[in-house]
C-alpha positions, 0 to 999 in steps of 0.5 A: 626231319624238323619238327616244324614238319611234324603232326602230333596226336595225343593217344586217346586219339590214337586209340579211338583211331584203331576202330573210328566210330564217329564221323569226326575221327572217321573223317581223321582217319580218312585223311590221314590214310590218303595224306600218308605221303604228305603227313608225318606222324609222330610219338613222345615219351608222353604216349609210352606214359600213358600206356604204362597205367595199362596192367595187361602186358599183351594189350600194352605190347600190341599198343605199342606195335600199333603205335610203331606202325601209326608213326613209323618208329618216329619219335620227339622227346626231350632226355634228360640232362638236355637243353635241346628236344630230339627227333629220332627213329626209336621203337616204341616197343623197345624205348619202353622196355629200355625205360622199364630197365633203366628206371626198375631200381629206387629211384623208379619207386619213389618217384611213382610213390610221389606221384600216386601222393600227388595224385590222391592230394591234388584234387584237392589242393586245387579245389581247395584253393578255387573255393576258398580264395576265388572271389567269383564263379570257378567257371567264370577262370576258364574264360579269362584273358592272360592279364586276368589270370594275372590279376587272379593269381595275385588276389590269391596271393600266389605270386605276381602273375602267372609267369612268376608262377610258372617261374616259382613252380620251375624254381622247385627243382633246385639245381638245373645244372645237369637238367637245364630248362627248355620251352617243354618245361616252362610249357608243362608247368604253365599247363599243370598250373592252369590247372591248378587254378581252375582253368578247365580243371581235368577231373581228379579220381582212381581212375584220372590223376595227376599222371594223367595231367602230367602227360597231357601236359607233355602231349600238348607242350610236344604238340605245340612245337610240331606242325599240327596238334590234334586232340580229342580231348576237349579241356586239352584242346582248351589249355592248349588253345590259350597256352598256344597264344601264351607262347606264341606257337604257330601249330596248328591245334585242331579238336575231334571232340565238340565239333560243330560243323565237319566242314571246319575239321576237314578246313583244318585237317587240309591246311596240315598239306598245304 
């Protein structure tokens, strides 16, 4: 199976598609049933992420059961210590219980200290830096070009340009011998820092942290080497949208939330079979 030929969903769609309520989803949900032969659908370790911040054990196992059917055990990731992303048949069930065995030591707890720290600082940092240093309406960012990030991240005096800072934040690892660096990598780090600098900034409390913005950064880097990414997140959908034309990805991005007209999401869904 390539990835070319994949569909990726992000979670949060995947659970309001349990019971589709509104006409958007219930148009999704329509044409994935009747497309089940033509489409294949797929989960990333960034969905098992995202039902790790669920405490009720029972509910998480049956998420994971509904995301084995959805899916069909099908799953993208990149492991580490690989330059390369693989497609593979795993349980989502058992891919979760293995990662909980294999990471419950240490490292496992550090690693989750460093990012409930994050968490709780990166609101503001962020914020800090967009009321101190940008020089124009933080709302005014979300509709800039490439070159005007360029151009905003230098008078900030982060570095020279957006690909410098994603290069700089890359550069923080250290040593990537034995974890070498793909497009997944680059991708993630260019979305957190779009972030950053107030481009359609994710909101920031107990409840959406930096986990939160870590995993969607996954779901939409995945998404944009697959066929299609949809999404019912909206500041998703727009860091997607601008880091889809930064790369180059010819994934198809299509949005269930703020859709204007119903005739453009069933044109978009369409084009998936095509």
């Amino acid at each position: 199976m390539e990835i070319k030929d994949l569909v990726y969903i992000d979670w949060n769609l995947f659970s309001i598609l349990k019971e589709p309520k509104l006409e958007t989803h219930i148009i999704l949900d329509k044409f994935l049933k009747e497309n089940a032969d033509k489409i294949t659908i797929v989960y990333s370790d960034a969905h098992l992420g995202d039902l790790s911040k669920t405490s009720n054990t029972s509910l998480r196992n049956n998420d994971l059961e509904y995301l084995s059917k959805k899916t069909k055990d099908l799953t993208i990731v990149k492991y580490f210590g690989r330059d390369y992303v693989d497609v593979e048949i795993r349980n989502p069930k058992e891919f979760y219980n293995q990662n909980v065995y294999d990471n419950s030591d240490s490292v496992l707890m550090q690693f989750q200290i460093a990012v409930k720290h994050i968490t709780d600082n990166w609101g503001g940092i962020r914020d800090g830096i967009i009321q101190n240093h940008f020089k124009t309406d933080p709302k005014n960012i979300c509709n800039f070009s490439p070159s005007q990030l360029d151009e905003l991240i230098k008078m900030i005096g982060l570095t020279n340009s957006l690909q410098e800072f994603i290069e700089y934040g890359l550069n923080l690892r250290g040593d990537t011998k034995n974890n070498p660096l793909t497009h997944i990598d680059y991708y993630m780090t260019a979305y957190m820092n779009l972030d950053l600098i107030g481009f359609y900034p994710d909101a920031m409390n107990e409840n959406q942290g930096f986990d939160n913005l870590l995993n969607d950064s996954k779901h939409s880097a995945y998404g944009s080497i697959c066929k299609a990414f949809i999404t019912n997140d909206n500041k998703c959908y727009l860091k997607s949208k601008f880091l889809f034309e930064y790369y180059g990805s010819k994934s198809k991005l299509i949005k269930t939330c703020k859709v204007k007209n119903v005739e453009d999401l069933e044109n978009s869904l369409n084009e998936i079979i095509k």
